[in-house]
C-alpha positions as CSV (number, residue, x, y, z in Angstrom):
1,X,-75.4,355.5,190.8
2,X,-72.4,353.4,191.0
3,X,-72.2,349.8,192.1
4,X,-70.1,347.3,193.7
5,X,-69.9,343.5,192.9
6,X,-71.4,341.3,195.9
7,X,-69.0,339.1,197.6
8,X,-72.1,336.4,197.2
9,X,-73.0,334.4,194.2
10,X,-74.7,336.0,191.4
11,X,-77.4,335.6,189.9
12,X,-78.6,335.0,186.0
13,X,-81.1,338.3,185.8
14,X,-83.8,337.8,182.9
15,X,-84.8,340.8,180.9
16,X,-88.3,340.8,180.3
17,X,-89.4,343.0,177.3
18,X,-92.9,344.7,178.1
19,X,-94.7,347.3,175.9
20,X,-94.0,350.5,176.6
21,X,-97.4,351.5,177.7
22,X,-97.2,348.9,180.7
23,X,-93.2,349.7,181.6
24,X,-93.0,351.4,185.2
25,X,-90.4,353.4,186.2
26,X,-90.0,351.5,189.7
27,X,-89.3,348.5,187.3
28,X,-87.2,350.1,185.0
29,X,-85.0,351.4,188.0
30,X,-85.0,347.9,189.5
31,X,-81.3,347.9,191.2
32,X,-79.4,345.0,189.5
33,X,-79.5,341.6,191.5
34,X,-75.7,341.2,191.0
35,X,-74.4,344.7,192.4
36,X,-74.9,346.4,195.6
37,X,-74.9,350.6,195.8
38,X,-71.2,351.6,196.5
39,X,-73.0,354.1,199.4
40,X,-75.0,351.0,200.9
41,X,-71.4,349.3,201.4
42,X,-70.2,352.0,203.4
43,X,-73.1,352.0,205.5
44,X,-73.4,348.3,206.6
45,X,-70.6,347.2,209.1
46,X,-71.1,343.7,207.3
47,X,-70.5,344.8,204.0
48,X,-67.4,347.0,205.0
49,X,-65.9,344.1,206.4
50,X,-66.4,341.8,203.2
51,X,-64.6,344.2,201.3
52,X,-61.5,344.8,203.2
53,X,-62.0,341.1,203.4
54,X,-61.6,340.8,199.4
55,X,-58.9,343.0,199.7
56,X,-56.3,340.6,201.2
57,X,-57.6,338.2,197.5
58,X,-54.6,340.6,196.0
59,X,-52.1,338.1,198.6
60,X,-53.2,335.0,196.1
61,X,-51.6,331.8,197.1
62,X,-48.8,333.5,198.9
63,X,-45.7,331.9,197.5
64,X,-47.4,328.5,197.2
65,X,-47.8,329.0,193.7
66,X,-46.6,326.2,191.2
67,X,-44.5,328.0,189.4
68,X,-42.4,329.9,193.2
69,X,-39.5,332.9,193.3
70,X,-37.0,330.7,194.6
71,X,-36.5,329.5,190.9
72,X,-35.5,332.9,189.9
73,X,-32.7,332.5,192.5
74,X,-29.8,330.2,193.4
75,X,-32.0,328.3,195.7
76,X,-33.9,326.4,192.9
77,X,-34.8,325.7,189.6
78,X,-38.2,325.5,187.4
79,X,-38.5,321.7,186.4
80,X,-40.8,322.8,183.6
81,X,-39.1,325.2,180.8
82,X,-41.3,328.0,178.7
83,X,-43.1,329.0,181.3
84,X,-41.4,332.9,181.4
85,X,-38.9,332.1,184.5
86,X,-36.1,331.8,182.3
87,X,-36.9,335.2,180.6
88,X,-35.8,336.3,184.0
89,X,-33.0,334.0,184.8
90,X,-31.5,334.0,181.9
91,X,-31.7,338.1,182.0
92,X,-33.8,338.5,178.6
93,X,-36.3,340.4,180.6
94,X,-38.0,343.8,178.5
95,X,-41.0,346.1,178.6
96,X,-42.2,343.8,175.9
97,X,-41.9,340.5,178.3
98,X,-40.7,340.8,181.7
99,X,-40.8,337.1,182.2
100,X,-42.5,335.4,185.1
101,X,-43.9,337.4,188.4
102,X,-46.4,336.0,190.5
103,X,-49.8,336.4,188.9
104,X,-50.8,338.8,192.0
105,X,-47.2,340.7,191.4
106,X,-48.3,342.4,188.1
107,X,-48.5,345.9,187.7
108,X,-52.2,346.5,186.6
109,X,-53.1,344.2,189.8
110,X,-51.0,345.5,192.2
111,X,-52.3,349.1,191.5
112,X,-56.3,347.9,191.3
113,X,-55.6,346.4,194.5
114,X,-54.4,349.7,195.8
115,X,-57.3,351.3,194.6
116,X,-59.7,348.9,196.6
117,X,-57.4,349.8,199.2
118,X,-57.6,353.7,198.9
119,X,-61.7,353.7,198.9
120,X,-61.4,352.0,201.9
121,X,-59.5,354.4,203.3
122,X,-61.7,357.0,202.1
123,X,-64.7,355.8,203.1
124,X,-63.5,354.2,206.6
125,X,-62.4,357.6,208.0
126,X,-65.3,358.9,209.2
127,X,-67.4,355.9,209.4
128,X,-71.3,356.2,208.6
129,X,-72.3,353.0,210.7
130,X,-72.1,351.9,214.2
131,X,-69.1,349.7,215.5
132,X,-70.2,346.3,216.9
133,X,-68.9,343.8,218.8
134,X,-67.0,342.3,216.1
135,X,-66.9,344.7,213.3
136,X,-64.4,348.2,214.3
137,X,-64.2,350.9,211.2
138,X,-60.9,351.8,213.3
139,X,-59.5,348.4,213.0
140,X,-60.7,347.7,209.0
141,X,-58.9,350.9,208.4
142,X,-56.1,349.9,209.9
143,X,-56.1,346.4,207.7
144,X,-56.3,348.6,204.5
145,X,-53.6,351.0,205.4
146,X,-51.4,347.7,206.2
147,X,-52.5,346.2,202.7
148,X,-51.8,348.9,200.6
149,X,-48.6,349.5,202.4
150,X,-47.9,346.0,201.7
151,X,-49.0,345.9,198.2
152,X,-46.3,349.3,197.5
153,X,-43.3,347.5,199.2
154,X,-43.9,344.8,196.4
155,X,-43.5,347.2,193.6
156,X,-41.0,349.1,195.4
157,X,-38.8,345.8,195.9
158,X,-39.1,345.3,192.1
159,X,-39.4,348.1,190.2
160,X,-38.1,350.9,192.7
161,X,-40.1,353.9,193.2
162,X,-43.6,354.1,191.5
163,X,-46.7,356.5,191.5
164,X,-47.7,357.1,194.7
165,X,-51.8,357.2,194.4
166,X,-53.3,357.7,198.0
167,X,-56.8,358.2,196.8
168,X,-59.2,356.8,194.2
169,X,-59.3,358.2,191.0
170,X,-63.4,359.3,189.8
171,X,-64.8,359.6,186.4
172,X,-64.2,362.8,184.6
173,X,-60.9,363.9,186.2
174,X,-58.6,365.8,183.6
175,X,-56.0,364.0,183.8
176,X,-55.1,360.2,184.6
177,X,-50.7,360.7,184.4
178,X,-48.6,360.3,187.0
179,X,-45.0,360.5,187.7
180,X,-42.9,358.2,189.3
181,X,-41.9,358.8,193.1
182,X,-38.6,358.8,194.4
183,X,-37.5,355.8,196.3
184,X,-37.3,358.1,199.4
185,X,-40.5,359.1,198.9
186,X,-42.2,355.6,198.6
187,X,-40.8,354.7,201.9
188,X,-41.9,356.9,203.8
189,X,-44.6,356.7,202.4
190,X,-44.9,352.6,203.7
191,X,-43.5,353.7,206.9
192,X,-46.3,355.7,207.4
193,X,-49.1,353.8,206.5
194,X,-47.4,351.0,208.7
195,X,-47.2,353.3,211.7
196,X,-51.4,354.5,211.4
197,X,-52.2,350.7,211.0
198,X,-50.0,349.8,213.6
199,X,-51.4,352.3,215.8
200,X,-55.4,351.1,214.8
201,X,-54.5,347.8,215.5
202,X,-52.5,348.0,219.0
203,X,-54.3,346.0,221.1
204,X,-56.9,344.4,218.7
205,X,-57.0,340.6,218.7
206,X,-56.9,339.5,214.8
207,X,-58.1,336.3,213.6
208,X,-55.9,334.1,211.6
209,X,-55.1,335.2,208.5
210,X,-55.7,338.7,209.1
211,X,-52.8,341.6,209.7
212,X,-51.8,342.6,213.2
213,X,-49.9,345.4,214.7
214,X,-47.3,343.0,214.5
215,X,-47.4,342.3,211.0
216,X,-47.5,346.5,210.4
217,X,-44.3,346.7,212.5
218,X,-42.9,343.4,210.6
219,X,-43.1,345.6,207.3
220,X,-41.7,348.7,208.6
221,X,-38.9,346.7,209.3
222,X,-38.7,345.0,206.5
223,X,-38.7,348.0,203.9
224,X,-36.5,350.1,206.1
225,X,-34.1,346.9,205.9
226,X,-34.2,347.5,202.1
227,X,-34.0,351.4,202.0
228,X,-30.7,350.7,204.1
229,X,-29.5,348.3,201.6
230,X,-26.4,348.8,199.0
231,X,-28.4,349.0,196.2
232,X,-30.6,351.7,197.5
233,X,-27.7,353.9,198.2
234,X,-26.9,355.2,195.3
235,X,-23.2,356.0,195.6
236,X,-22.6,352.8,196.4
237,X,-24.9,351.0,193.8
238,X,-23.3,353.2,191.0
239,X,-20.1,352.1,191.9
240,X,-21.1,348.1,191.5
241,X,-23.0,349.0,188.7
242,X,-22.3,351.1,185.3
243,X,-26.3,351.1,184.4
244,X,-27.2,352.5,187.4
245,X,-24.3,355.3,187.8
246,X,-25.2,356.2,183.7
247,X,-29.0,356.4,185.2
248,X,-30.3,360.0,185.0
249,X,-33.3,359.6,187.5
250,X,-30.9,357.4,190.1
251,X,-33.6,359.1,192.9
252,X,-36.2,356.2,191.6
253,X,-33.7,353.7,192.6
254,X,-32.3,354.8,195.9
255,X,-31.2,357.7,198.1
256,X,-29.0,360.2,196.9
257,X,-28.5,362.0,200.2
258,X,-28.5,361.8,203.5
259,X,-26.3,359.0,205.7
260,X,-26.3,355.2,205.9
261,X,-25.5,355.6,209.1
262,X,-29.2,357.0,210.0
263,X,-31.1,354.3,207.6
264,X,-29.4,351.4,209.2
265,X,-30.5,352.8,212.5
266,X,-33.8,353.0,211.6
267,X,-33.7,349.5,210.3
268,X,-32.4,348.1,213.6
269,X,-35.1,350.4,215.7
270,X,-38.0,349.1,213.7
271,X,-36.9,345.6,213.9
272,X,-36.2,345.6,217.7
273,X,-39.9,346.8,218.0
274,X,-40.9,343.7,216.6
275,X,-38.9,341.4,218.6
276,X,-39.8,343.3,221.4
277,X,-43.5,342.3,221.0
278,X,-42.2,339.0,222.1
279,X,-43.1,335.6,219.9
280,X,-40.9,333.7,218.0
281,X,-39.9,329.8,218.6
282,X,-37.2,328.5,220.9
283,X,-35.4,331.3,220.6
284,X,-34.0,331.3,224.5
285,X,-31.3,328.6,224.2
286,X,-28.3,328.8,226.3
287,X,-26.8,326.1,224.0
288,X,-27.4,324.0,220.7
289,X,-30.1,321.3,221.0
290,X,-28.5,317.8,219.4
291,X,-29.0,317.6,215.7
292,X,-32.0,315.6,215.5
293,X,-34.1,318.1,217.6
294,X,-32.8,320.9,215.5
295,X,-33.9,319.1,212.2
296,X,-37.7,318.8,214.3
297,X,-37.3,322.4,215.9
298,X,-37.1,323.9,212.0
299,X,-39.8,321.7,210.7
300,X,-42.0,322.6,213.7
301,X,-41.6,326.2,212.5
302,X,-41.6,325.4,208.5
303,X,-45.0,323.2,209.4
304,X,-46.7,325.6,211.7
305,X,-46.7,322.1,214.3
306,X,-46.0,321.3,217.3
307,X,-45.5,325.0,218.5
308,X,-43.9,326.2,215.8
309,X,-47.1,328.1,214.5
310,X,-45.7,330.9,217.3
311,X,-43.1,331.6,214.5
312,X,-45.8,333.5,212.2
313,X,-46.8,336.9,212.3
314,X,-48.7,337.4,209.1
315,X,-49.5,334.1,206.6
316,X,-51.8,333.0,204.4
317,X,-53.6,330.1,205.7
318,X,-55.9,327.0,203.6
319,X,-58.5,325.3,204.2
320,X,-59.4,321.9,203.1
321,X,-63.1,322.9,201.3
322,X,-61.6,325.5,199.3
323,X,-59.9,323.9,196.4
324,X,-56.8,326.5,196.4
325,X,-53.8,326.5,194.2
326,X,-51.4,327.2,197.7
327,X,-53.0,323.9,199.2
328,X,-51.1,321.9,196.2
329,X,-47.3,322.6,197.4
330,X,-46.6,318.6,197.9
331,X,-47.9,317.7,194.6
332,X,-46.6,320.6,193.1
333,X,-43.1,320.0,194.0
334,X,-42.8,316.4,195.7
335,X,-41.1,313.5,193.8
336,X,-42.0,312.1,190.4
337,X,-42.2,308.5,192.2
338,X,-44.9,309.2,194.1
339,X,-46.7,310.8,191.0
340,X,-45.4,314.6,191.9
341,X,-44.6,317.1,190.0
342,X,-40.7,318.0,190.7
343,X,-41.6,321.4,190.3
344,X,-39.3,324.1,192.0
345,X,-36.3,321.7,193.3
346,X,-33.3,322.9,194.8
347,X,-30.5,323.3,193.2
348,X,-26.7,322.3,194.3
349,X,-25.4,325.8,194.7
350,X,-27.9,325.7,197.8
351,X,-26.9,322.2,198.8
352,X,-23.7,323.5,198.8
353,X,-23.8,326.2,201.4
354,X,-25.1,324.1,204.4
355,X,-22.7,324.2,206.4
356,X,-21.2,321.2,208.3
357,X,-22.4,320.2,212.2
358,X,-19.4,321.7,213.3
359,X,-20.2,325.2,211.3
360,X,-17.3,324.6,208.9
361,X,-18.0,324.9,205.5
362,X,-18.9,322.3,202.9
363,X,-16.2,321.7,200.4
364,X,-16.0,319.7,197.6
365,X,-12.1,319.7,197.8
366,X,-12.3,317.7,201.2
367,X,-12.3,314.0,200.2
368,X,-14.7,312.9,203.4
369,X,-17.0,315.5,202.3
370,X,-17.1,314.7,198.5
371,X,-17.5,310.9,199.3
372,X,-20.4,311.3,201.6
373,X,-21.9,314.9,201.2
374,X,-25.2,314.6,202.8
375,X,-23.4,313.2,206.0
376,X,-23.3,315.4,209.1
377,X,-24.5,318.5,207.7
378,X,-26.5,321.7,209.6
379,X,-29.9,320.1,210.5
380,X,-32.0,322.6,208.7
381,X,-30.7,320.9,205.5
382,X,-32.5,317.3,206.5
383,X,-36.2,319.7,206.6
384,X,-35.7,321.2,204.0
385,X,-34.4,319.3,200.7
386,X,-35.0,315.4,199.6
387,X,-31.8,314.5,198.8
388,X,-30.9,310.5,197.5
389,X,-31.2,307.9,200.5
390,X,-33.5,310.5,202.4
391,X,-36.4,308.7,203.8
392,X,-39.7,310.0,202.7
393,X,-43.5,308.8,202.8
394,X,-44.6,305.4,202.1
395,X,-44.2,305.0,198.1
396,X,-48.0,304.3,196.3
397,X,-49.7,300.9,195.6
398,X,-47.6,300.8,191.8
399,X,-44.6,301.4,193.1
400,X,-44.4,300.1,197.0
401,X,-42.9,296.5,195.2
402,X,-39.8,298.8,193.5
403,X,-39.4,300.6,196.7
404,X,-40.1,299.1,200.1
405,X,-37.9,301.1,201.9
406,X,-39.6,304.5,201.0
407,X,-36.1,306.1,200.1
408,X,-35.6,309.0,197.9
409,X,-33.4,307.4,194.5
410,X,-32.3,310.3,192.5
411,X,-28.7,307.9,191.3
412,X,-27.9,305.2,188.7
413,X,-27.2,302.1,190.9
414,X,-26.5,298.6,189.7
415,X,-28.3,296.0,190.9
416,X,-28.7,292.0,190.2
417,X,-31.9,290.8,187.9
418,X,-33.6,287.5,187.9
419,X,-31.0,285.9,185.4
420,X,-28.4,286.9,187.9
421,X,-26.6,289.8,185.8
422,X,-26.0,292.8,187.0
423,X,-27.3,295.3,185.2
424,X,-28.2,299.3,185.7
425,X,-31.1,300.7,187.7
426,X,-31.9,304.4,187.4
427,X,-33.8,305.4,190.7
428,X,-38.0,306.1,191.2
429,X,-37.3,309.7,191.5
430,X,-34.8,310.3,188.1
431,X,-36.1,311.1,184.5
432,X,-35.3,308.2,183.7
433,X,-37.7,306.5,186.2
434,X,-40.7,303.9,185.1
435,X,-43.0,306.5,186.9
436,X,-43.9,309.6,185.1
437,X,-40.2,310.5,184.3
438,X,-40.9,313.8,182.5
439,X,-41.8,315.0,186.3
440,X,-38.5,314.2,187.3
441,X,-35.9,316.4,189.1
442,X,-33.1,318.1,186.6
443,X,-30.6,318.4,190.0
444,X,-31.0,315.4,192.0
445,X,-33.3,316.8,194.7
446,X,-36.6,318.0,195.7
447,X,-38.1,320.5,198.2
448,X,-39.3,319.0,201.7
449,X,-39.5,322.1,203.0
450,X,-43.6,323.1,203.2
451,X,-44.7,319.5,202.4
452,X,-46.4,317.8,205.4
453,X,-44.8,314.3,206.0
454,X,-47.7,312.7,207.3
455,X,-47.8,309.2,205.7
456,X,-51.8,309.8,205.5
457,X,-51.3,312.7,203.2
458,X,-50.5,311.6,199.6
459,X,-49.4,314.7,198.0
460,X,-50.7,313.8,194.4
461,X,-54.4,313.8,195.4
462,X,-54.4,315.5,198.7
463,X,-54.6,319.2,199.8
464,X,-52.5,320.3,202.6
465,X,-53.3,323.1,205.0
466,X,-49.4,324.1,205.5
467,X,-49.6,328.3,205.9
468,X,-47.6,330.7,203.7
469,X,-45.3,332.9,205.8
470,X,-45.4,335.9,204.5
471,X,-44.0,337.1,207.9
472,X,-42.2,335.6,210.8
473,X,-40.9,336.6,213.9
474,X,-37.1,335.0,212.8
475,X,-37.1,337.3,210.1
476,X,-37.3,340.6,212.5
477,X,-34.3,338.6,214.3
478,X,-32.3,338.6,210.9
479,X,-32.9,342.2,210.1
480,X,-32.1,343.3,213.2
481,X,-28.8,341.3,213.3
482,X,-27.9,342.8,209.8
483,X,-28.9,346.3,211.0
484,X,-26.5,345.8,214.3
485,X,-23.6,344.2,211.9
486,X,-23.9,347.3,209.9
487,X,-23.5,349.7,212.5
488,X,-20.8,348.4,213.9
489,X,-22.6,346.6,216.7
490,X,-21.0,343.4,216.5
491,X,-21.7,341.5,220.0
492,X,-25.2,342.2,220.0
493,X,-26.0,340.7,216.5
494,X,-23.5,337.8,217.3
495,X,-25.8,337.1,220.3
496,X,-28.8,336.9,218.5
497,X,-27.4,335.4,215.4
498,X,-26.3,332.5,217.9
499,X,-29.7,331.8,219.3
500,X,-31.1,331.1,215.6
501,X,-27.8,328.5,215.5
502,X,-28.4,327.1,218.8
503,X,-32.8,326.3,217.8
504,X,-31.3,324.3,214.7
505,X,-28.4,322.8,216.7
506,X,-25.5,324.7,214.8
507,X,-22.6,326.2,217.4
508,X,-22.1,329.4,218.3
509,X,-19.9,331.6,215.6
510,X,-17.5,334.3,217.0
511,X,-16.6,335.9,213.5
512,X,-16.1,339.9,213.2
513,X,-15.7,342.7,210.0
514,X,-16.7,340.9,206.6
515,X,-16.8,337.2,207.9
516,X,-19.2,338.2,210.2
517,X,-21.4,339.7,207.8
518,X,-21.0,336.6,205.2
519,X,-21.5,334.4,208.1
520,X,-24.8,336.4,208.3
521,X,-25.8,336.4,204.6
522,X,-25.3,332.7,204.8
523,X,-27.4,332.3,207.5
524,X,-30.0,334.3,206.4
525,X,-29.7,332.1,203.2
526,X,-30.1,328.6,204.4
527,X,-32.8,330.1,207.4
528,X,-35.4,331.5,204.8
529,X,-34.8,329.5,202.2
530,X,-38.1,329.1,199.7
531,X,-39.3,331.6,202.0
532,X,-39.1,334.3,198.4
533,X,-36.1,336.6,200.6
534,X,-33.3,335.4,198.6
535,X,-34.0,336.9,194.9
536,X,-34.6,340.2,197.3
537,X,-31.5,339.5,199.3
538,X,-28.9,338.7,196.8
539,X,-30.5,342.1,194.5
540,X,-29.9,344.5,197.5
541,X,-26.5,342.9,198.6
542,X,-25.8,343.6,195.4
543,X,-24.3,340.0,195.1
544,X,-26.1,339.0,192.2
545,X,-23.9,338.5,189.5
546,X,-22.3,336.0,191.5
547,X,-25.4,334.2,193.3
548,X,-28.4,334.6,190.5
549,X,-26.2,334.3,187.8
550,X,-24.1,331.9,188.6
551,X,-24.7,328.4,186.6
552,X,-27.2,326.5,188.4
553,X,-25.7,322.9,189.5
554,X,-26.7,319.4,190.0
555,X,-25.1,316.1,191.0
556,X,-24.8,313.0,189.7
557,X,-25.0,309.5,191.3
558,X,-23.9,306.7,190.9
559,X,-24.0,303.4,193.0
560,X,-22.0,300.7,192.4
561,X,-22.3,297.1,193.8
562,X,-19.1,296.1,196.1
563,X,-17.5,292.8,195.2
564,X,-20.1,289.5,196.1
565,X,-22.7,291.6,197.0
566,X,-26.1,290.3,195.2
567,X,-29.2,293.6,195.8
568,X,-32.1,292.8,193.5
569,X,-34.5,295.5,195.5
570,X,-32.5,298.9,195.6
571,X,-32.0,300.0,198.6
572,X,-29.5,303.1,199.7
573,X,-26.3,301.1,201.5
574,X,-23.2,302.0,201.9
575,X,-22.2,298.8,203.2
576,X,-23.4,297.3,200.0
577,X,-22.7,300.1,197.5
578,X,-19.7,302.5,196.7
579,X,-21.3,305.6,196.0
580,X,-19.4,308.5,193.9
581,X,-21.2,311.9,193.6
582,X,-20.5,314.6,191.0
583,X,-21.5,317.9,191.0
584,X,-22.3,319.1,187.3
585,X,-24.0,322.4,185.9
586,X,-27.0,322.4,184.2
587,X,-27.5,321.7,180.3
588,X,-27.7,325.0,179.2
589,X,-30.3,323.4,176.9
590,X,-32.3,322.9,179.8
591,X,-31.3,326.9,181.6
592,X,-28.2,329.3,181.1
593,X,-28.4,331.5,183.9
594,X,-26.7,334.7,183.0
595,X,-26.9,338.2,184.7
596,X,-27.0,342.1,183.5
597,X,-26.9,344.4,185.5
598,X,-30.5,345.9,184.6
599,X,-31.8,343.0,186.0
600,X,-31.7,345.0,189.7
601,X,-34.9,346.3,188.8
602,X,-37.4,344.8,186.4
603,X,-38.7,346.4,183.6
604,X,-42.0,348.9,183.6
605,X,-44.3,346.8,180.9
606,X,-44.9,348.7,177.4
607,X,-48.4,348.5,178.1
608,X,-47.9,350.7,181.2
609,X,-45.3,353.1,179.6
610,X,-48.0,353.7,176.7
611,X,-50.9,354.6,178.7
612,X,-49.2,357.1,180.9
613,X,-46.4,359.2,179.9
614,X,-45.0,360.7,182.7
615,X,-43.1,357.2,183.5
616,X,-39.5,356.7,183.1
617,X,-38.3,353.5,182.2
618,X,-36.1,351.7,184.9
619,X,-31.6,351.4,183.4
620,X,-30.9,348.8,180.9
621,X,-34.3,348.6,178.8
């Protein structure tokens, strides 16, 4: 008889020796207090529903992680070295030691997840108990279809095509090796499993936290995005890439046939679906709202407050009396002077491509720019990063007397001490603060993006219950404004790009051909950022080399006192200060981002190659 483990606690079960003579066979066969009979699941609606329930465990924190993907990317950086994401940045990835994934990411747990998924599947198609008023074997089939079909587009986004396994293996079978699937294959594969859930789901009202028919569509659209994408296409990915073109299976790693033409329209079809559902946030502007009510429109949205919580079609929500790992995000990454952690903080390359209020770009070169760079920039900036002088919660009881004016000090600023000297002051929030500077930012910001400003909330001891997006409806927008670029279809995605730039108070953009497209990418960019798109994005643009292996950047700060002015309490004034910013790379000691080109796909672990021997290794390892 096989078992399954109880979603309950378990029990200590004491083994009582008896003499033989006085041993029953009814106790003997006692079934184990810890395990329930796999068949009794299948029959109990309650039961059924606990394990699809355990199935979405395999989602973890989400990206609310400590360790998050945008440090793999040019959108942030790791404060903490050793802890495998420079394996990846710094392209030393092999089968020995990929580097860092998300703990849920691996291999062995994506595919045991699968499994779960597969004898739900099984067992949920003709369904051996009655449907009740909350519990429909229809609709928990449908959530196991959309889990495993989300579980495959993770290992399809980074290994390219892997074993398809659409039932669960049994003891005894003869052989336990399987091949790799082509890309093609994979997708459809997703596609379809998106289209049945979709279909069980129509018209089912989900609880929080659970997938939709929404969410379904939301990944169709998503992977058919991909499969449209340059580096799936493999004429065009072995022409940007000498490891690929060398490649003798290329058909793991994209299509070999067929027409672009037909993928991007299936990209654009499955994304207008989803927007057609309706949803989304202030998405019917005529016009740009002023910039302050952009900067609240995108934290609405990044908070899931005040209305923005229409944004989400698929997160993973917390709760305060679970003590979660995703629930840790503002002491995980706030500011080392309010006892943070400085964890994943952006870098400057990401600083740098917000673009000004008036949709120029932001350039260095530009003297007025260079001399006050966080000054008049695209709202969505002031939500989403901590830069020096940004105001921020109240600072704690040990440091409110250095700080008053709950400001953000990442600079060097001279100030004037008790004997009337001026002398240097490095800010609360550098590595060279009084409070806990080995949790200081390495690039002069940190990530406000996720973390709730309530004053009430202090992030080093305090859970939040901010939900992970792992779909929104502004996503589906984007995708179906790349899909339209692509094709050709230029005035639609304009329209639609513009009511994304009119919600953050941006104006309206009138590019076309290329600049239209990088206009796009750049939106895209600054839109999802920390939102674990843009190591995807910049892979399948095939832009890499020059966005995840670029040099990641900082800047320096430094404030000095203008003549007769006498500051004893720091305090971010430009009236009292002249203020010179540098942008700088990173010590290489610290990170030296480099890319190769195998880095498109990670690397199939040894481990996995070894136990089954029909895999072939991805190019470049």
């Amino acid at each position: 008889m096989k078992y399954m483990n109880k979603l309950t606690y378990i029990f200590p079960v004491v083994i009582v020796l008896f003499i033989a003579g006085a041993c029953s066979d009814d106790f003997v066969n006692t079934q184990p207090l810890s395990e329930v009979p796999e068949e009794a699941v299948w029959k109990d609606p309650g039961l059924s529903q606990a394990f699809v329930t355990d199935i979405y465990n395999g989602l973890g924190n989400g990206g609310f992680d400590e360790q998050m993907l945008a440090s793999l990317t040019d959108e942030a950086m790791f404060t903490h070295p050793g802890r495998g994401i420079n394996t990846i940045t710094e392209a030393r990835s092999n089968p020995a030691d990929i580097g860092w994934v998300n703990n849920t990411l691996n291999w062995p747990n994506m595919y045991a997840r699968i499994r779960a998924c597969n004898l739900a599947i099984q067992n949920l198609e003709t369904p051996q108990f009655e449907n009740t008023s909350q519990i429909s074997a229809s609709v928990l089939k449908g959530e196991a279809l959309f889990m495993r079909a989300y579980f495959y587009h993770q290992l399809l986004r980074y290994y390219g095509g892997v074993p398809l396994v659409d039932r669960p293996y049994t003891l005894g079978e003869a052989d336990y090796t399987i091949a790799r699937n082509t890309f093609a294959e994979c997708v459809d594969f997703i596609v379809n499993d998106c289209d049945q859930a979709a279909q069980l789901l129509d018209g089912k009202a989900m609880p929080s936290g659970r997938t939709s028919k929404a969410a379904a569509l939301a990944l169709k659209a998503r992977i058919l995005l991909y499969a449209a994408s340059d580096l799936h296409d493999i004429a065009t990915a072995s022409a940007n890439s000498s490891g690929i073109a060398n490649f003798s299976n290329k058909d793991v790693l994209g299509y070999t046939s067929g027409t672009r033409v037909e993928r991007w329209q299936k990209a654009k079809d499955a994304a207008k679906a989803v927007i057609d559902l309706g949803g989304g946030y202030e998405l019917s502007l005529a016009a740009p709202v002023s910039a302050t009510q952009g900067t609240a429109n995108y934290a609405n949205m990044s908070l899931s407050k005040n209305g923005g919580e229409k944004e989400l079609i698929f997160a993973r929500y917390f709760i305060n009396a679970k003590d979660e790992g995703g629930a840790w995000v503002g002491r995980n990454n706030g500011p080392n002077g309010y006892h943070n952690w400085a964890g994943n903080t952006p870098i400057q390359n990401l600083v740098d491509d917000y673009e000004m209020m008036d949709g120029s770009s932001f350039d260095w070169e530009n003297t007025a720019h260079a001399s006050a760079p966080y000054t008049d920039r695209d709202p969505r900036f002031y939500a989403t990063i901590l830069f020096d002088g940004a105001p921020w919660k109240p600072r704690t009881a040990d440091a409110a007397g250095k700080d008053p004016y709950n400001e953000i000090q990442t600079g060097q600023y001279q100030i004037v001490n008790g004997s009337g000297s001026v002398v240097s002051y490095f800010g609360l929030d550098t590595r060279q603060s009084s409070i806990e500077d080995w949790n200081g930012s390495r690039t002069g910001y940190y990530m406000k993006k996720f973390i709730d400003p309530d004053p009430a909330i202090v992030d080093q001891n305090t859970r939040q219950q901010i939900p992970w997006p792992f779909f929104r409806y502004t996503e589906a927008v984007l995708n179906y404004v790349e899909a339209c670029i692509e094709l050709g279809e230029e005035a639609e995605a304009i329209q639609w790009l513009n009511k994304i730039r009119f919600r953050a108070g941006m104006p309206a953009v009138a590019d076309a051909g290329d600049a239209l497209r990088q206009r796009y990418r750049n939106e895209r960019r600054v839109e999802l950022a920390y939102e674990e798109h843009r190591y995807h994005d910049a892979r399948r643009w095939m832009i890499a080399p020059t966005t995840l292996g670029r040099k990641a950047g900082r800047i320096n700060i430094i404030g000095t006192l203008k003549a007769g002015k006498d500051v004893k309490v720091y305090k971010y004034d430009p009236a009292n200060y002249d203020y010179v910013y540098e942008p700088l790379d990173i010590d290489p000691g610290i990170e030296n981002r480099a890319w190769l080109d195998k880095m498109y796909f990670l690397p199939i672990h040894r481990d996995e190659m070894n136990r089954n021997n029909k895999l072939v290794q991805n190019p470049g390892y």
